[in-house]
N, C-alpha and C positions, 0 to 999 in steps of 0.2 A: 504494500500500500504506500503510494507518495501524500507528502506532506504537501499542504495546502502553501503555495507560496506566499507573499506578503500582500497582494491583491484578493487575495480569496479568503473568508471566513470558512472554519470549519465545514459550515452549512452549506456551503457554495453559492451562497448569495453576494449580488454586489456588492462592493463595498465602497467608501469614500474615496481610496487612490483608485481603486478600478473608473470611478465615475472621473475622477481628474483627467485620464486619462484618453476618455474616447470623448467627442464635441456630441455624441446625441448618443441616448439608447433606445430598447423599444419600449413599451407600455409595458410588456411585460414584466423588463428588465425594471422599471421605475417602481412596476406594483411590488417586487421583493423588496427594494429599498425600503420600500413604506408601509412592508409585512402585510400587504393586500394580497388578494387572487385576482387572476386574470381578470374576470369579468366584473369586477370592482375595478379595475384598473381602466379598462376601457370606458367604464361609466363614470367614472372621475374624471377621464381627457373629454371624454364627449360635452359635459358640462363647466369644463372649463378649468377642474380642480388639482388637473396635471397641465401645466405648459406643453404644447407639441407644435410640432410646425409638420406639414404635409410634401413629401419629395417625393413625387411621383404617384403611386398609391401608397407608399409607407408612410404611416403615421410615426414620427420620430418624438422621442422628449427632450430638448436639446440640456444636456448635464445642467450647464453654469445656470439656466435658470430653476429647476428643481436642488439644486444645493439651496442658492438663495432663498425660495423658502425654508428649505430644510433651517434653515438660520435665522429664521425669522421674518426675513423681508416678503410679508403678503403680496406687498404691490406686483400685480399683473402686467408685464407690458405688453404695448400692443404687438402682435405678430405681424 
């Protein structure tokens, strides 16, 4: 068995430097951050309560603005 490297929790979920590192993840990838399920996940960006921006048909969460909330900053900007 490999040990989890310094981007991965035990769990296998995202983590902070994983998020530092890539400019967008998917919805899915957002909803483990934020201990949701898929389709909580998807009904949070539908509504508005995940940042996403749209690149072609992917629905992307782009990182730096989901940390920002993660840290408090509500404000939504416009996309």
């Amino acid at each position: 068995m490999t040990e989890p490297n310094a981007t991965q929790s035990t769990t296998g979920t995202t983590t902070a430097p994983t998020l530092l590192q890539k400019p967008t993840i998917s919805v899915v990838e957002a909803g483990k951050v934020l201990g949701i399920g898929r389709g909580a996940a998807y009904e949070a960006a539908r509504r508005g309560q995940i940042p996403t921006i749209k690149i072609g048909q992917r629905l992307r969460v782009p990182t730096a603005r989901l940390l920002a909330i993660l840290n408090g900053d509500s404000r939504q900007p416009q996309s």
